[in-house]
N, C-alpha and C positions, 0 to 999 in steps of 0.2 A: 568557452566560458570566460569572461571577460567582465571585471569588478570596472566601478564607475573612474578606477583611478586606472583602466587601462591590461591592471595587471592578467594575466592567465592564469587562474586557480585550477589546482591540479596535486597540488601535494599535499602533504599534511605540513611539511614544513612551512606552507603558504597559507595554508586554512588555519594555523592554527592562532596567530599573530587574529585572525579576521573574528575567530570563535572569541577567543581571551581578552578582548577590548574592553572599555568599559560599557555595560549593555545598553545605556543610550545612544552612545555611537554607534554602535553596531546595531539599533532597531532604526536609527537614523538613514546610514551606508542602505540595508535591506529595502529600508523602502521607499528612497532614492530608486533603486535599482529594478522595484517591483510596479513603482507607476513609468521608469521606463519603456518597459518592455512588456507591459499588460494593462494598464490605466486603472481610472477608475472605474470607468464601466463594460471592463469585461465579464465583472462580476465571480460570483463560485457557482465552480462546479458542481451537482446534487448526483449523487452515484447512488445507485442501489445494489447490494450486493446479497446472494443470495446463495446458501448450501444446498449445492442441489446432490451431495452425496454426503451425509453424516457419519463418521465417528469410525471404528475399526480400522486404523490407518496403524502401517506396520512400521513406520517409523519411532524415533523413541526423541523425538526435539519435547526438550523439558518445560516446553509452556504451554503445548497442547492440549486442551482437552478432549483433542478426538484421538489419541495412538490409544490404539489397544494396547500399548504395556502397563499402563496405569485405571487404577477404579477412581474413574470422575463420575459417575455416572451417567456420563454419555453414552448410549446404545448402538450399536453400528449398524445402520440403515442399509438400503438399496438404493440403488441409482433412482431420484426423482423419476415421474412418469413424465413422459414428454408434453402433455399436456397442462399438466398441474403447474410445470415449469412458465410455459406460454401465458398462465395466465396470472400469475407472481408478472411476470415483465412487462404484462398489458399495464397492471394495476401500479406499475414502478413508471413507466411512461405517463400513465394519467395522471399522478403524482408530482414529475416533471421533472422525472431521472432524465440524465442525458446521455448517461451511460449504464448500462446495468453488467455487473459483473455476477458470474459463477463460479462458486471455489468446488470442491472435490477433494473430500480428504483419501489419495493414494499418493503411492511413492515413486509413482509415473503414468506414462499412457505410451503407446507403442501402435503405429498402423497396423490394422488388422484386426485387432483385439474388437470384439464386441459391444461391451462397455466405450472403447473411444467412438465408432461408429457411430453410437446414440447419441452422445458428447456431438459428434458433426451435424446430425440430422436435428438437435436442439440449436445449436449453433444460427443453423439456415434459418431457422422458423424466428429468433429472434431476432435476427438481422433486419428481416424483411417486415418488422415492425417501425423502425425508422431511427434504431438509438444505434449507439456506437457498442461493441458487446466488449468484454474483458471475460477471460477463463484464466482460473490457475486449478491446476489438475495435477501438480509437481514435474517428475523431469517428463523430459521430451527427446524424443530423435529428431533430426532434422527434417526425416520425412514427413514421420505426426504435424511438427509447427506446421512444414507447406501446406499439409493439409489443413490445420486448424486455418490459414493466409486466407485460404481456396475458398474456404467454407465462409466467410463474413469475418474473424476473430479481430476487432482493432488495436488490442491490447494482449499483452499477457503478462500476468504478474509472477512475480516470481523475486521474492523479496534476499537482499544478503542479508538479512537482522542483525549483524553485528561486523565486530571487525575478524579477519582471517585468526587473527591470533586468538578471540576468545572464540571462534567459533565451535571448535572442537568444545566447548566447556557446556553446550547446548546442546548440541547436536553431535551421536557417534555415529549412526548410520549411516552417514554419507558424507559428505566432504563438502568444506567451501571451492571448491576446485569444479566439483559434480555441479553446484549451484550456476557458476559461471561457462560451465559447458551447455546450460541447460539455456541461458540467456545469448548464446552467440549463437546457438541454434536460430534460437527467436527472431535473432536480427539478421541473422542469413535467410528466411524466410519475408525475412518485410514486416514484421509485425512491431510494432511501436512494446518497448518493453515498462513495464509500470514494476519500480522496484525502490524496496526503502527498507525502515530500521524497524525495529523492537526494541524499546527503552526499558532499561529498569531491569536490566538479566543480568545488575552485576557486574556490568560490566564498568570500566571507568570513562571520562568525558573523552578522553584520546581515543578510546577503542570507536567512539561515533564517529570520529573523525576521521578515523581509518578506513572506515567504512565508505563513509563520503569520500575519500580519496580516490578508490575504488569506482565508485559511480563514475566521478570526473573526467575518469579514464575511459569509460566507455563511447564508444566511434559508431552508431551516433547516440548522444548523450538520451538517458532518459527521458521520456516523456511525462512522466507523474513516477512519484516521490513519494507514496506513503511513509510518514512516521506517526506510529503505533507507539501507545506507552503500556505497560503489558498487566494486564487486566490477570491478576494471580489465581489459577485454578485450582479449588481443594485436589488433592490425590495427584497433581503433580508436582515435579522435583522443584519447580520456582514457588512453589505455593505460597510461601512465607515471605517473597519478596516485600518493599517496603515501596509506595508509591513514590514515583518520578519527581525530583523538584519540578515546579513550576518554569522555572526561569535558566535550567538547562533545557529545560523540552524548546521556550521560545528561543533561546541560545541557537540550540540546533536548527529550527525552522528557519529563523534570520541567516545562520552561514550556508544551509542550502539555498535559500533564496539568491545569495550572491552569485553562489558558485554554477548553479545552474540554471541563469534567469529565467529559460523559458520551457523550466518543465512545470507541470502543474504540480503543486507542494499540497500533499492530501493530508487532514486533517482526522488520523484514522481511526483505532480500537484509542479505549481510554478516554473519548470524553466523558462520559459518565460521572468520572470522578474529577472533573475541571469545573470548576464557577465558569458563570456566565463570563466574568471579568478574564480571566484567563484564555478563554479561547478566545475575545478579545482580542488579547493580545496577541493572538498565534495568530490571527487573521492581519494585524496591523504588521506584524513579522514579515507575512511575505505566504502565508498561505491562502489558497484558492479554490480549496475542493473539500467536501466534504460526503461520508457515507450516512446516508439520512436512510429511517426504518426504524422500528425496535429492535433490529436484533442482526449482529457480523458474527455470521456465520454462527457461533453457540454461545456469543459475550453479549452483553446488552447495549443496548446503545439510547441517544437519547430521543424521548418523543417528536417526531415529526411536527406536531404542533411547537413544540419548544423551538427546536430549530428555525423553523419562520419566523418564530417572533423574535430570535436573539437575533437572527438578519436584518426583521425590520428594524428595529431597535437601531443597530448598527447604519444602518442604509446600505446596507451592501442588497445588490443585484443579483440574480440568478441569473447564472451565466446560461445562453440560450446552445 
């Protein structure tokens, strides 16, 4: 990870001089560094992402609305049919997804178990439609990832949302430690990992940057970067959160952009509640990817017709 002046970003004591600049200079540095090493016409990326298992998730992370510990009135479903899935991803391709990802709300997946078998055999069927596939399904053994490698999987997400120190303040069922065992699996396996934040939990501007320190660290570094700004669910413990500043969220896109020039910077939950002007400027930042559809996973997102037209608007390119 290498900024235009040479240096190696990698700590917080190095990111944070880059985050705390004044934000012209630092939307300046970011996109210096984003027509570097992507141009103009590589354009964004169009992802569709798609629950293909809803709600009763026995975890307890406080911004969920699918853990059964809390009444959001989310219902807890059964594993999508494998065909209803195939044709969600036909209709996301014709659309001009380039990626389609599948979330799963559990608290892992293990070879052998049944439910991942079906996970494999959906897997194959979308692959062999032409897009690149992303699952996150929670932890993983190493053997599951090989197998998810085997099966088509290009990605797997598997996000740290915050920094080690507030993590515990989110999340008691498992550990930020559990998170990063679950990602060195990933990349012992071969599978490119897609991993980013959740804004807006309370946490303070250092705790993102701890976060992204984290990332920096990883050998080999991210491929996509999702930052999420956290869409507050009635009946759980964030409910009452208070929306993201605008210009920490571009803050943060800008110093990931530096830090990790050539992952893709996904554009993720939360626009909804962004102006057209704003994502803007998350796009002039150094972002490149975005989740188009109505609807991640059980939050809303915005209309696919809208999103065209704030691309053309802009001139940006869809990225092929």
């Amino acid at each position: 990870m290498v900024a235009t002046n040479g240096m190696t970003l990698k700590t917080f004591a190095q990111l944070s001089p880059i985050y705390y600049q004044p934000l012209f200079s630092l939307l300046d540095q970011s996109r210096r560094v984003h027509c570097q090493h992507w141009g103009e016409k590589e354009g964004v990326q169009l992802c569709r992402l798609l629950s293909i298992k809803t709600g009763g998730c026995s975890e307890d992370c406080g911004y969920c609305a699918q853990s059964a510990r809390y009444n959001t009135g989310v219902k807890a479903e059964r594993l999508m049919e494998r065909e209803d899935v195939l044709s969600e991803a036909r209709q996301a391709k014709a659309a001009g997804a380039g990626r389609f990802c599948m979330g799963a709300a559990w608290k892992g997946v293990k070879e052998g178990e049944a439910k991942f078998e079906s996970v494999l055999n959906i897997v194959r069927d979308v692959k062999q439609l032409g897009m690149e596939v992303c699952v996150t399904l929670g932890q993983l053994t190493d053997e599951a990832a090989r197998q998810l490698k085997e099966a088509g999987v290009t990605a797997y997400n598997h996000n740290l949302d915050t920094s080690p120190e507030h993590y515990r303040n989110i999340v008691t069922t498992h550990s930020f430690e559990d998170r990063l065992r679950t990602i060195r699996s990933v990349q012992k396996a071969g599978m490119a990992v897609c991993c980013g934040a959740i804004l807006g939990m309370g946490e303070a501007e250092d705790d993102r940057l701890k976060m992204l320190e984290v990332l920096c660290g990883f050998d080999p570094s991210p491929e996509s970067v999702p930052i999420n700004c956290l869409m507050p669910q009635e009946g759980t413990p964030l409910a009452g959160q208070k929306p993201v500043d605008v210009f920490e969220l571009v803050r943060l896109i800008a110093t990931t952009r530096i830090a990790l020039p050539r992952a893709r910077v996904r554009l993720s939950a939360g626009r909804t509640i962004l102006s057209r002007e704003a994502q803007a400027l998350c796009f002039y930042a150094g972002a490149n990817s975005i989740f188009f559809g109505d609807k991640l996973l059980t939050a809303p997102n915005p209309d696919e017709s809208d999103d065209r037209a704030l691309l053309r608007t802009l001139g940006l390119v869809q990225a092929s």
